[in-house]
N, C-alpha and C positions, 0 to 999 in steps of 0.2 A: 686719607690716612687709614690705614686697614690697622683692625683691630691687633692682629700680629704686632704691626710696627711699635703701635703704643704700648705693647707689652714691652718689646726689646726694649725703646725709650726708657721706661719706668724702670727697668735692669740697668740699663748704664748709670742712670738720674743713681739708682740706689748704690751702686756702686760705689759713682764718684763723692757722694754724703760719705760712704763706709770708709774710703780712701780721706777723705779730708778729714776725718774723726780721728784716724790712726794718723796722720802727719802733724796734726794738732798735738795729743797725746805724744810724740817722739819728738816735735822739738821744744817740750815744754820738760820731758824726761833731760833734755839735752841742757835746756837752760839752765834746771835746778843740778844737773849732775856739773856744770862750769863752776856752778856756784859754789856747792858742797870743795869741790877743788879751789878753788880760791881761797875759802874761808881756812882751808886746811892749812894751802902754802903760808897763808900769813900768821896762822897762829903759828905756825914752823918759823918760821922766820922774823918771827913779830922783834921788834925795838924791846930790847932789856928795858930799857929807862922809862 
C-alpha cells in the first residue's frame, strides 16, 4: 500500500462519512416534514365531536 493510495482511501472513507451525515440529516428533514403534514391534514380535517 503506497502512501498515495492511503491518502485516496482516507478521501473516499471521508467522503462516504460526509455523504452519510447529509442522508441522515435529509431523511430525518423528510420524516419531520411527513409529520408536520399530517398533524396539519388532521387538524384540517379533525372530527367536530
Amino acid at each position: 500500500m503506497t502512501e498515495q493510495q492511503c491518502r485516496l482511501c482516507q478521501l473516499i472513507n471521508n467522503d462516504h462519512s460526509q455523504d452519510i451525515k447529509h442522508l441522515n440529516k435529509f431523511m430525518l428533514n423528510k420524516k419531520q416534514t411527513s409529520y408536520k403534514i399530517k398533524k396539519r391534514f388532521q387538524e384540517q380535517f379533525a372530527d367536530p365531536s
